[in-house]
N, C-alpha and C positions, 0 to 999 in steps of 0.2 A: 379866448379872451385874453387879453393883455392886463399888464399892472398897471394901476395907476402913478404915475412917476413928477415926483416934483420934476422944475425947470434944470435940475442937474442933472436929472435922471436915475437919482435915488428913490424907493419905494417910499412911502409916506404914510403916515399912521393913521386909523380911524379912530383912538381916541388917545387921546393925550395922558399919560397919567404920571406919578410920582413915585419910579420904583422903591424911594427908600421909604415910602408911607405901609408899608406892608403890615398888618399888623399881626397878631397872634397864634391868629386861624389860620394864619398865610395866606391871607386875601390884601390884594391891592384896594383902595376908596379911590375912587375919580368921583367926576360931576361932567352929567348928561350936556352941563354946556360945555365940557369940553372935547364932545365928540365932534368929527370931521361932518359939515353941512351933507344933510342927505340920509346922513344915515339913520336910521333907528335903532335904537338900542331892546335889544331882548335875553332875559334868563336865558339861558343853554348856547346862546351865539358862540361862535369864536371871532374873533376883532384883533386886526395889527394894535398893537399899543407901544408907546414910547415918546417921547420928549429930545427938546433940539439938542440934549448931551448925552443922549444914548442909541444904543442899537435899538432896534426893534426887535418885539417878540412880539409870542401868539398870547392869548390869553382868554381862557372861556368865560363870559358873563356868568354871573353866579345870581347877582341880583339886579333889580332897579329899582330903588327905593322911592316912595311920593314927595321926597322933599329934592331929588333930584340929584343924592348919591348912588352910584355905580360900584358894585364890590365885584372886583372880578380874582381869577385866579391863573398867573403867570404860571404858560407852562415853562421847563426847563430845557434851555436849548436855543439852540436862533430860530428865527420867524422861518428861515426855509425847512427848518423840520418838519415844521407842520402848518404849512400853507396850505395844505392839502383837507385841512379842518376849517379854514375859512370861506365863509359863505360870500354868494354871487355880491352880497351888499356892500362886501366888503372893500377900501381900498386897493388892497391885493387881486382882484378879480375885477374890476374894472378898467375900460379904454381911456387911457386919459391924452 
């Protein structure tokens, strides 16, 4: 299977998030409406994350909360470290 690749040909993120909102725990918050059309979000996943002024990295779901906060946990490193932990769902593992 092939990556999913915006129209430049860069890989593209399955959810969108704000790496400087990290809080204490060292968890990132997003919101399930800012995950990439298609996907589902679930505890234990790993998911591309990043924003139109950053790299991409990997980042395990940690939660998903009922009011439709995402706490996830940015691993260390770029996304090609550990592409190999994101699931078929994910933009990275898709034909686009």
């Amino acid at each position: 299977m092939g990556a999913m690749k915006a129209e430049d040909g860069t890989l593209t993120w399955d959810l969108w998030i704000d790496f400087q909102a990290e809080n204490a725990d060292g968890l990132t918050p997003a919101l399930v409406e800012h995950a990439r059309p298609g996907i589902t979000l679930e505890a234990g996943m790993h998911v591309l994350v990043g924003s139109d002024d950053s790299e991409l990295a990997v980042a395990r779901v940690v939660s998903v909360e009922s009011d439709g906060v995402v706490y996830t946990r940015v691993l260390p490193g770029s996304a090609s470290e550990h592409l190999h932990l994101v699931g078929a769902s994910s933009a990275a593992m898709l034909t686009g």
